[in-house]
DRENDO-1510 file (C-alpha; in Angstrom, 1 decimal, always signed):
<recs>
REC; n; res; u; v; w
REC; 1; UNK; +85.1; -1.4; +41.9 .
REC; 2; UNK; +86.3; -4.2; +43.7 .
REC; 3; UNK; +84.2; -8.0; +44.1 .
REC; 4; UNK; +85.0; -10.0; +46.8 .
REC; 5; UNK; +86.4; -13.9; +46.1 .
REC; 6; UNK; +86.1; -16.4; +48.2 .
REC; 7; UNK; +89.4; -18.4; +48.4 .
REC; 8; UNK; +88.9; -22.2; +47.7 .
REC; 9; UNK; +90.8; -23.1; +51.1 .
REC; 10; UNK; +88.2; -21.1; +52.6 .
REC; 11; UNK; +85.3; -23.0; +51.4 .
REC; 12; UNK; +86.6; -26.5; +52.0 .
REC; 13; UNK; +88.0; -25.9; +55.1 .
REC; 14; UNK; +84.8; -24.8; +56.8 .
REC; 15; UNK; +81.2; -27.4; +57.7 .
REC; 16; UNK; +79.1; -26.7; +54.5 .
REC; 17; UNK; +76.7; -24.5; +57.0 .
REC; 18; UNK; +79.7; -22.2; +57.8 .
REC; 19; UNK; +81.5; -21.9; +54.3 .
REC; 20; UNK; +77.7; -21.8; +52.6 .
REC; 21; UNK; +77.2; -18.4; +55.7 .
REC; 22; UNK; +80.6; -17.2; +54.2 .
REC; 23; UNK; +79.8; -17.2; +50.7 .
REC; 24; UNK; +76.6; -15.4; +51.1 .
REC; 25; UNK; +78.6; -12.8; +53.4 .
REC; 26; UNK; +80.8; -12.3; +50.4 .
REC; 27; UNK; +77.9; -12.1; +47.9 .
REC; 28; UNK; +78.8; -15.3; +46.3 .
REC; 29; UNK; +75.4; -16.2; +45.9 .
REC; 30; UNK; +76.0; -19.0; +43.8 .
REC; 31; UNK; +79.1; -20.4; +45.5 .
REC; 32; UNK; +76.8; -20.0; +48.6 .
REC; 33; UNK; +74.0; -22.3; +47.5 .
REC; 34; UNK; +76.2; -24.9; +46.0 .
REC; 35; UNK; +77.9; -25.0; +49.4 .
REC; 36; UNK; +74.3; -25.2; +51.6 .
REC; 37; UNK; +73.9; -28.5; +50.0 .
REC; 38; UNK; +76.9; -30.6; +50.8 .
REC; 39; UNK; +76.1; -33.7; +53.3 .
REC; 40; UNK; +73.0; -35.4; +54.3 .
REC; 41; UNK; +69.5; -33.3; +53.2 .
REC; 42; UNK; +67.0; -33.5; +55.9 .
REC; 43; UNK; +64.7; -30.8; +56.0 .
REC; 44; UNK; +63.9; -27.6; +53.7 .
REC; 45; UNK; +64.6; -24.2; +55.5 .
REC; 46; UNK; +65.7; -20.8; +54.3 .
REC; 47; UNK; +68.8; -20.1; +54.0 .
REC; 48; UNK; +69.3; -16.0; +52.9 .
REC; 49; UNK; +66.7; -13.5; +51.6 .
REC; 50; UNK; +67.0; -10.6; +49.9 .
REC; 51; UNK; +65.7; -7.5; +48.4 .
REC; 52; UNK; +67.2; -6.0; +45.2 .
REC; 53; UNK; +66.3; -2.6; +43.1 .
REC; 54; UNK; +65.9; -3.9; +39.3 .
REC; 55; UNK; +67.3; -1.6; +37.1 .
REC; 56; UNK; +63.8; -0.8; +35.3 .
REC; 57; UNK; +61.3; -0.1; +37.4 .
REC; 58; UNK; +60.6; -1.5; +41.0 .
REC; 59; UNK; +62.1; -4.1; +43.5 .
REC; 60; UNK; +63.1; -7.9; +43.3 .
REC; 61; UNK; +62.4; -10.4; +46.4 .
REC; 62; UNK; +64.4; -13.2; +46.3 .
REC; 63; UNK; +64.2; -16.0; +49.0 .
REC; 64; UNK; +66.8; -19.5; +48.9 .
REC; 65; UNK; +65.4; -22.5; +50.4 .
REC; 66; UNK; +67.9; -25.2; +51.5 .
REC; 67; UNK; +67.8; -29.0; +51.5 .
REC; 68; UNK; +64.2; -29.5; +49.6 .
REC; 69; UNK; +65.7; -32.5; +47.7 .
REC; 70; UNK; +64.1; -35.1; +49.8 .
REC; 71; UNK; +60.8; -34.2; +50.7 .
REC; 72; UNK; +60.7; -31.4; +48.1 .
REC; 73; UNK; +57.6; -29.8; +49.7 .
REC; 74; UNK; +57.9; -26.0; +49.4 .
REC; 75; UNK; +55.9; -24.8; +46.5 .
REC; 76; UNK; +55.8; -20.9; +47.8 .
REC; 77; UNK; +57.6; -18.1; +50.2 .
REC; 78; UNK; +55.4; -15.6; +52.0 .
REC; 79; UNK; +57.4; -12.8; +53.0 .
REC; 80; UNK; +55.9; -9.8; +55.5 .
REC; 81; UNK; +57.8; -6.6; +55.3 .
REC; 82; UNK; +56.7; -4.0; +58.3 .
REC; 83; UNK; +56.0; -0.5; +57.7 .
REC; 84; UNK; +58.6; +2.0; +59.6 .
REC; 85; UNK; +57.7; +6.0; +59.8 .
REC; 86; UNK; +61.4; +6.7; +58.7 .
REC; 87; UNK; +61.6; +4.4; +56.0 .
REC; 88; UNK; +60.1; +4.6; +52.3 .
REC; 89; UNK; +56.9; +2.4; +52.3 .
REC; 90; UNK; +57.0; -0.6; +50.5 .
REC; 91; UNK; +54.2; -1.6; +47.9 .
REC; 92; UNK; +52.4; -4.0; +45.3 .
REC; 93; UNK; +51.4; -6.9; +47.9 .
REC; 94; UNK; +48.8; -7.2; +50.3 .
REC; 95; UNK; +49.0; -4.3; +52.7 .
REC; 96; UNK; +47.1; -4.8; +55.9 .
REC; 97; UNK; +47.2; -2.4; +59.1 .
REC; 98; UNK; +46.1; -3.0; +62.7 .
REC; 99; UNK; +43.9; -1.1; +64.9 .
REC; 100; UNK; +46.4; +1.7; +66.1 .
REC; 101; UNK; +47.9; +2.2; +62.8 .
REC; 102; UNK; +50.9; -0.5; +62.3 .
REC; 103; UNK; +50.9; -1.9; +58.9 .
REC; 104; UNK; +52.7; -4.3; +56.8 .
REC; 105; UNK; +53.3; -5.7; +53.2 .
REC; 106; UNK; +53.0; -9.3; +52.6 .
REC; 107; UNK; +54.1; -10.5; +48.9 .
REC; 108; UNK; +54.2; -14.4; +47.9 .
REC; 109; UNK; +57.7; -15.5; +46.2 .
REC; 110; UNK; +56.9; -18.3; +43.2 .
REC; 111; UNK; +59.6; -20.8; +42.0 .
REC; 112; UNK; +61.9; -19.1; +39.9 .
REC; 113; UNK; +64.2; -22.3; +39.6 .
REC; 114; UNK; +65.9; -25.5; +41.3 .
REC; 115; UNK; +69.8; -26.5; +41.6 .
REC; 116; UNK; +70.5; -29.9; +40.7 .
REC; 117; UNK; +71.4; -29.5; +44.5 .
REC; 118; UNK; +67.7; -29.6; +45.4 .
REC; 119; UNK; +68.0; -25.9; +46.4 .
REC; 120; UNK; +65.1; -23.7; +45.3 .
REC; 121; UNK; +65.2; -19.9; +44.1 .
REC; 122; UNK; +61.8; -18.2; +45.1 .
REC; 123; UNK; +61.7; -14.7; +43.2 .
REC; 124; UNK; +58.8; -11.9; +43.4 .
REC; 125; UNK; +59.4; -9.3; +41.1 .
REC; 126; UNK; +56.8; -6.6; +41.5 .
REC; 127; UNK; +57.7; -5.1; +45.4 .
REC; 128; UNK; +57.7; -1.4; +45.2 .
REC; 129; UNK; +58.6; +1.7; +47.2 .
REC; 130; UNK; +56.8; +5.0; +47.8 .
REC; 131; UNK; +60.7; +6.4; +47.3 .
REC; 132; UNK; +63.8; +5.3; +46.4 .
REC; 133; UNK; +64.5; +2.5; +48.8 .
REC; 134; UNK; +68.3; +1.7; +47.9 .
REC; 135; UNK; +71.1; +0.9; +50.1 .
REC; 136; UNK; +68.5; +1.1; +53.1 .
REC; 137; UNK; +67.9; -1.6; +55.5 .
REC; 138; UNK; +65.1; -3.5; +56.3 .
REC; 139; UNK; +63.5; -6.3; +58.0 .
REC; 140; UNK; +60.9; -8.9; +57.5 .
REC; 141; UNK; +59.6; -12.4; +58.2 .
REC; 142; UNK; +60.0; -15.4; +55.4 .
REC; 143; UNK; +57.9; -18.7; +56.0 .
REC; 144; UNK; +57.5; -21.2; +53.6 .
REC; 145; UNK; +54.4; -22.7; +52.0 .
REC; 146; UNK; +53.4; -26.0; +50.6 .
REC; 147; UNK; +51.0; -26.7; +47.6 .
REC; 148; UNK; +48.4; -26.5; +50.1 .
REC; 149; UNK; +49.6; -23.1; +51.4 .
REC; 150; UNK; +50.4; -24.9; +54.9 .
REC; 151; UNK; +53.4; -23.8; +56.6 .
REC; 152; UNK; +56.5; -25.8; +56.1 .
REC; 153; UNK; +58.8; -25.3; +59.1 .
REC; 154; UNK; +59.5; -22.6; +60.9 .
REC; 155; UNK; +59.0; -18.6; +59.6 .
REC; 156; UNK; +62.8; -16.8; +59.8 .
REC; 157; UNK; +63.4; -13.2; +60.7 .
REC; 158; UNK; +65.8; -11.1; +58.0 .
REC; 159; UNK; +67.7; -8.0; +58.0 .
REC; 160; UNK; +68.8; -6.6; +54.3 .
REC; 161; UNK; +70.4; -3.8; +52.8 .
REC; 162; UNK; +68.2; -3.2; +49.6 .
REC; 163; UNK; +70.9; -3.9; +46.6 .
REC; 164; UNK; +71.2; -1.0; +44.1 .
REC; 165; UNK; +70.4; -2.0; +40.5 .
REC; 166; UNK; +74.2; -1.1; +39.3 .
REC; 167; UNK; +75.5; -3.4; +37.0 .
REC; 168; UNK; +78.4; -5.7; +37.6 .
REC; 169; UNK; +80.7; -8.2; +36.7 .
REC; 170; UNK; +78.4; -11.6; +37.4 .
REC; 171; UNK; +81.7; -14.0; +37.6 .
REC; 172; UNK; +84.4; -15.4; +35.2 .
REC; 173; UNK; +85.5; -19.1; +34.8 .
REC; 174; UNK; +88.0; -21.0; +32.7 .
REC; 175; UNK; +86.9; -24.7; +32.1 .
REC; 176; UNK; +88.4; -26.9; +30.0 .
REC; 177; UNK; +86.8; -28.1; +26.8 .
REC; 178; UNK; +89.4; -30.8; +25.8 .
REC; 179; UNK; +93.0; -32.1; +25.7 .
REC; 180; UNK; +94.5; -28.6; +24.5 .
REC; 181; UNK; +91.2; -25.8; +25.0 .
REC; 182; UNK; +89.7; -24.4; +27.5 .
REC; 183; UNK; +86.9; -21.6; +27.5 .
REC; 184; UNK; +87.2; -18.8; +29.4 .
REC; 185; UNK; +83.7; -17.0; +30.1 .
REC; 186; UNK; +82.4; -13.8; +31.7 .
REC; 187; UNK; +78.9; -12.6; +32.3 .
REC; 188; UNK; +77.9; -9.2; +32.7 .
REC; 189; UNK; +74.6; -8.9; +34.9 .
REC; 190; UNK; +72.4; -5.4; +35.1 .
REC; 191; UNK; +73.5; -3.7; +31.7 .
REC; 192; UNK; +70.2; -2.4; +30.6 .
REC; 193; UNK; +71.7; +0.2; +29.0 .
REC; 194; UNK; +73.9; -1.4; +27.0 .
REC; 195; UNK; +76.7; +0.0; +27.1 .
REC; 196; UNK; +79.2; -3.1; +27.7 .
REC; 197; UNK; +80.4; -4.0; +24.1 .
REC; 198; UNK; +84.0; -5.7; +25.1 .
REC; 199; UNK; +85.1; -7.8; +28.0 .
REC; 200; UNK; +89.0; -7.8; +28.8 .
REC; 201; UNK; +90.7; -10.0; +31.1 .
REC; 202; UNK; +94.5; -10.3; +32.0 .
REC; 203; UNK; +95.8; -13.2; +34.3 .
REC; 204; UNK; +98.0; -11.2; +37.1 .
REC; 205; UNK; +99.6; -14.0; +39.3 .
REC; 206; UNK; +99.0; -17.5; +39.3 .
REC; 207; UNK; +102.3; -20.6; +39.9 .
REC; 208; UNK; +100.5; -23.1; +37.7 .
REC; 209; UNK; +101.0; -23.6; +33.7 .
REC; 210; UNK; +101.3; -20.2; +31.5 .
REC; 211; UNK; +98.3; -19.2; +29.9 .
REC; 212; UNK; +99.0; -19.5; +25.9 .
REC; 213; UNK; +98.8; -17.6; +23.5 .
REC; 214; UNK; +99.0; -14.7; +25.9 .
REC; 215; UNK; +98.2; -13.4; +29.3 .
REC; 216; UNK; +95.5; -11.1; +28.2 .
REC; 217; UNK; +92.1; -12.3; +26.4 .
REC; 218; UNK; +89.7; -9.8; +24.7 .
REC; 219; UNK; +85.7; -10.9; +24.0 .
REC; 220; UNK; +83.6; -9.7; +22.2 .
REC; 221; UNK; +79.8; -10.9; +20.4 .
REC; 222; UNK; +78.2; -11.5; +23.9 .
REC; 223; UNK; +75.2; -13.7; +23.8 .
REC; 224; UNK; +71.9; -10.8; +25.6 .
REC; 225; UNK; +69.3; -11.5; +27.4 .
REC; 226; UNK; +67.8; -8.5; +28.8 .
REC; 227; UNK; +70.7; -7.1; +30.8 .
REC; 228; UNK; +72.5; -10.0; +31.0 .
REC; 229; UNK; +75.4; -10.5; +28.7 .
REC; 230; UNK; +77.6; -13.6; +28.3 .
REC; 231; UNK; +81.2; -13.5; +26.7 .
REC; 232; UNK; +83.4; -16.4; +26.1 .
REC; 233; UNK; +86.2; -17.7; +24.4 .
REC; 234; UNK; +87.0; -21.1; +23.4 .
REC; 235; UNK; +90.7; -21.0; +22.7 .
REC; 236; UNK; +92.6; -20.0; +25.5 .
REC; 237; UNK; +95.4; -22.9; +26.3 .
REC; 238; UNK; +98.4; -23.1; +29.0 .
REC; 239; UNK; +101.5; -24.1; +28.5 .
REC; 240; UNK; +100.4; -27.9; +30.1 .
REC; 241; UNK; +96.9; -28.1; +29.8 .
REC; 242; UNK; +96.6; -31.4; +32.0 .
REC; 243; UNK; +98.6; -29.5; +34.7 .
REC; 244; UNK; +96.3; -27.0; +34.8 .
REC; 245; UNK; +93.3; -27.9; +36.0 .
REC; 246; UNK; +92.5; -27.0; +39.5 .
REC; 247; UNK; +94.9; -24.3; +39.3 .
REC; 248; UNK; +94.0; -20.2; +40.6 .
REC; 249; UNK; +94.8; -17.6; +38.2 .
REC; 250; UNK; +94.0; -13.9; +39.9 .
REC; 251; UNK; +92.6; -12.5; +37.0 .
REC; 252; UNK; +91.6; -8.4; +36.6 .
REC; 253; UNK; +89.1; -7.9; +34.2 .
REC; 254; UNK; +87.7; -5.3; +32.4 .
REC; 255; UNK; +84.4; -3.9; +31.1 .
REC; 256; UNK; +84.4; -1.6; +27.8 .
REC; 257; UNK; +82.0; +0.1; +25.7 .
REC; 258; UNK; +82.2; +0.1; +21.9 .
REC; 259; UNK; +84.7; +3.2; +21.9 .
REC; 260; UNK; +86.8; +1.1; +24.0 .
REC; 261; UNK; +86.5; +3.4; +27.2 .
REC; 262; UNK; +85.8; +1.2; +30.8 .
REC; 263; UNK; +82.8; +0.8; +32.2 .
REC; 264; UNK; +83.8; -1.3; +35.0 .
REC; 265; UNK; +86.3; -3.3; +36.7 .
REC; 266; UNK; +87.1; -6.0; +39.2 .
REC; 267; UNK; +89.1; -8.6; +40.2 .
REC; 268; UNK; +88.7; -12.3; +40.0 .
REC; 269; UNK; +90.3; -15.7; +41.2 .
REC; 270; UNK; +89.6; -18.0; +39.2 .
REC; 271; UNK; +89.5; -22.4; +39.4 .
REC; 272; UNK; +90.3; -23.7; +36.3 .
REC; 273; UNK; +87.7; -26.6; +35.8 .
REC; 274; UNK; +89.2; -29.9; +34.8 .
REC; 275; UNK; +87.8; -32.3; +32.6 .
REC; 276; UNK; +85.0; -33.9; +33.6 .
REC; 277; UNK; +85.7; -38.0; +34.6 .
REC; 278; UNK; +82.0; -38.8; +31.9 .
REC; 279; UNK; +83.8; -36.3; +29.1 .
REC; 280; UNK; +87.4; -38.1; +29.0 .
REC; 281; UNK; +85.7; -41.2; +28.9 .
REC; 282; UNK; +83.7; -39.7; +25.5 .
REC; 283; UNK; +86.7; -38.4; +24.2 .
REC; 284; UNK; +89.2; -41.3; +24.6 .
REC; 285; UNK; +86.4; -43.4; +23.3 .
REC; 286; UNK; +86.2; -41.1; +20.1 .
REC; 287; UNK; +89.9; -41.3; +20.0 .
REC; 288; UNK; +90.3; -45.0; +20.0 .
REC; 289; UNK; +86.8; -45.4; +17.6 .
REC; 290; UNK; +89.3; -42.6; +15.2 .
REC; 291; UNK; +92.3; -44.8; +15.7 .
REC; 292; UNK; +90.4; -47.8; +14.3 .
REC; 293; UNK; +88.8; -46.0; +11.7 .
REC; 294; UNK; +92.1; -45.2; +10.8 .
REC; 295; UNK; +93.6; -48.2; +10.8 .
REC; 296; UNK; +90.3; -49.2; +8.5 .
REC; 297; UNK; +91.6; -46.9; +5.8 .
REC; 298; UNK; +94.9; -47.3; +6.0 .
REC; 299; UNK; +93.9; -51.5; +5.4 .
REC; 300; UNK; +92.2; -49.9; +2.6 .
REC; 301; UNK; +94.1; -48.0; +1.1 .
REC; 302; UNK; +96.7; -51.1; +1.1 .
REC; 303; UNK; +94.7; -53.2; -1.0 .
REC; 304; UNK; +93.9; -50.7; -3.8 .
REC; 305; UNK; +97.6; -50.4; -3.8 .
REC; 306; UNK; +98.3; -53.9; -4.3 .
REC; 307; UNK; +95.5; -54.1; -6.8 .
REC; 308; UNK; +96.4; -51.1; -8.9 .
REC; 309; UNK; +99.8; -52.8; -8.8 .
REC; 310; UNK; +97.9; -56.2; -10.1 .
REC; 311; UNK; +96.4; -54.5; -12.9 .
REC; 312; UNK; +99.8; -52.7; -14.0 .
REC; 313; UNK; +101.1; -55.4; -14.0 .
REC; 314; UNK; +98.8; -57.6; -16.4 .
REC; 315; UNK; +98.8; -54.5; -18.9 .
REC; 316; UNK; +102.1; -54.9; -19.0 .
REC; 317; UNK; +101.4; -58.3; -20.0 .
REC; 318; UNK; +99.4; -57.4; -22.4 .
REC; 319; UNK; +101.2; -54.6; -23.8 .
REC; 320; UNK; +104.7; -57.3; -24.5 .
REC; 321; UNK; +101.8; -59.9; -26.3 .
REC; 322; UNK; +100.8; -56.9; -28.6 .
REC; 323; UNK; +104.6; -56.0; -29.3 .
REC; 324; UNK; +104.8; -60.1; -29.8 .
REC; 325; UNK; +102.0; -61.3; -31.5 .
REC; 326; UNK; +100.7; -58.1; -33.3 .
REC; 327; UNK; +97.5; -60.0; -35.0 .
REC; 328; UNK; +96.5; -61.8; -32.3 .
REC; 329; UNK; +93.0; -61.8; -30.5 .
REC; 330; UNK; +92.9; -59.9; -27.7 .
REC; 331; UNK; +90.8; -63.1; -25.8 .
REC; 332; UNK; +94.4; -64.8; -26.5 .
REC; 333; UNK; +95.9; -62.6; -24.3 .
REC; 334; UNK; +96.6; -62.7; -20.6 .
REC; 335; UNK; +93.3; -62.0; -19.1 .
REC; 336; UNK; +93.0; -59.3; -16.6 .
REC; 337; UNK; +92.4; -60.0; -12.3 .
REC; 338; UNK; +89.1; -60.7; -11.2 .
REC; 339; UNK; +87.6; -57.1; -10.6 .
REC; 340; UNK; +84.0; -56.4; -10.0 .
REC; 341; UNK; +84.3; -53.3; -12.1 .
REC; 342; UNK; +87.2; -51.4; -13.9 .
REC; 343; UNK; +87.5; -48.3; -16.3 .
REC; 344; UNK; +90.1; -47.8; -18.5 .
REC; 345; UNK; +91.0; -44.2; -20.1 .
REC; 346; UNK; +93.4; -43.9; -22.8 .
REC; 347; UNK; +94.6; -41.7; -25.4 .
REC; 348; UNK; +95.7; -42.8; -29.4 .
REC; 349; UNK; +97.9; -41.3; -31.4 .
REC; 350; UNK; +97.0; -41.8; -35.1 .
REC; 351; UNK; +100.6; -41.5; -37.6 .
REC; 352; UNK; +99.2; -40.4; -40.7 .
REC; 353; UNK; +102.1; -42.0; -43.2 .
REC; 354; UNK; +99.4; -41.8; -46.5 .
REC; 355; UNK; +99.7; -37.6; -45.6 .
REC; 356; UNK; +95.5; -37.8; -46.0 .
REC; 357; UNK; +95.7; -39.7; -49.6 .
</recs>
């Protein structure tokens, strides 16, 4: 099993419009709507829909508005799905037919989330077939709504395969955590069954820094949520960690069950993330606040030194006053240096010369 990548030439040399159509023809869905956003927003419209088979029971509807960042005004997605004799009949909208028999489904897509992009996921996750609908095509009509249920633009015509529910490898990044770590991270998407219990990935060609300690990285502990499972690791290194950022490692990586035998397996190339411009900034500030704190203790430590030495010094004092003047008072003596507080332990040796008479 094979995923498609979509070479980082690709999608900067292409307008945003073209390398975001790319993506999506890839299935980078992600990669897709990042791209949908770069340059001036304007006005919302859809970008891609999409109808996948959920790997419990019945169909998701997903629909991705574009550039909604300005006038952010599209609260809803209807989408109509026509009835075809050879095709399995969809379910669990509103079904309404005409007077000589042609029908359709409408469902209404809600807000599932928004990228920092402005671009809105609209998800509706009750569609259903009369049979199993995977791997067929279909088409429909998406039109956005506003809070009002007005139309917002223009409605769009679509053509999708249904996706099958199998699970797959979601993607896998390495971005660097600091000066010497970076974390290397795969998500599993679609594993209801659970049978993924170890995620293996080996770097197979890349001309930028060696990854250290090796060129092969087992997880394992994923963090679940439903079928979704997230592995990472947060001490992979390269040989010159500052030389590595931006660099593509082609990466194969490898699903496994608890017994260790594969449940999948695709390829990968992977952009390592640098450090971001805001988190060198916090670190070198945490370095140089360290460095003075430092410096603090080291002043410190300096002038306990020089008093312990004080204080050695007036007992010896002391101690040749004893040897000299045996019956003296001890408020004769040399007086100790100005201290705000100081313990003294010591330990006498009694010479018993009467032998206990």
């Amino acid at each position: 099993m094979r995923f498609p990548t979509l070479p980082l030439a690709l999608a900067l040399g292409l307008a945003p419009s073209l390398a975001s159509d790319a993506a999506s023809a890839l299935g980078l869905d992600s990669i897709a709507e990042d791209l949908s956003a770069v340059g001036a927003a304007e006005a919302a419209f859809i970008r891609r829909s999409k109808i996948r088979k959920k790997r419990t029971v019945g169909y998701r509807v997903v629909v991705i508005v574009g550039d909604d960042s300005v006038n952010k005004e599209v609260e809803t997605v209807d989408v109509v799905i026509p009835h075809l004799a050879d095709q399995p009949t969809p379910a669990g909208g509103v079904t309404t037919c005409d007077d000589v028999g042609n029908c359709e489904t409408l469902v209404t897509l809600g807000l599932r989330t928004v990228k920092a992009n402005g671009n809105k996921r609209f998800v509706f996750n009750d569609l259903d077939f009369a049979e199993d609908a995977a791997n067929i095509s279909y088409s429909g009509t998406a039109t956005m709504k506003d809070a009002a249920n007005e139309q917002v633009g223009p409605s769009v015509g679509f053509t999708t395969d249904v996706i099958d529910a199998e699970m797959e490898i979601r993607t896998v990044t390495i971005r660097q955590l600091d000066a010497t770590n970076s974390q290397l991270r795969g998500v599993v998407v679609g594993d209801f069954a659970d049978e993924v219990d170890q995620f293996f990935a080996c770097v197979d060609d890349y001309v930028g820094p060696d990854p250290e300690p090796d060129d092969c990285f087992t997880m394992t502990d994923p963090v679940v949520n439903g079928g979704k499972k997230v592995f990472t690791l947060d001490t992979l290194s390269f040989s010159d960690p500052s030389a590595a950022a931006d660099e593509v490692y082609s990466m194969i990586v490898t699903t496994a069950r608890a017994d260790g035998s594969a449940v999948g397996q695709a390829e990968f190339d992977v952009v390592v993330q640098g450090l971001e411009v805001d988190r060198v900034a916090e670190l070198e500030a945490a370095l140089e606040v360290d460095q003075d704190r430092e410096a603090e203790l080291v002043g410190a430590f300096a002038d306990v030194a020089a008093l312990i030495a004080e204080v050695d010094e007036s007992f010896s004092r002391i101690e040749f006053a004893i040897e000299e003047q045996p019956d003296a008072p001890l408020s004769s003596l040399d007086t100790l240096p100005p201290h705000t507080r100081l313990r003294i332990s010591a330990t006498v040796h009694f010479v018993d010369d009467w032998q206990g008479e």
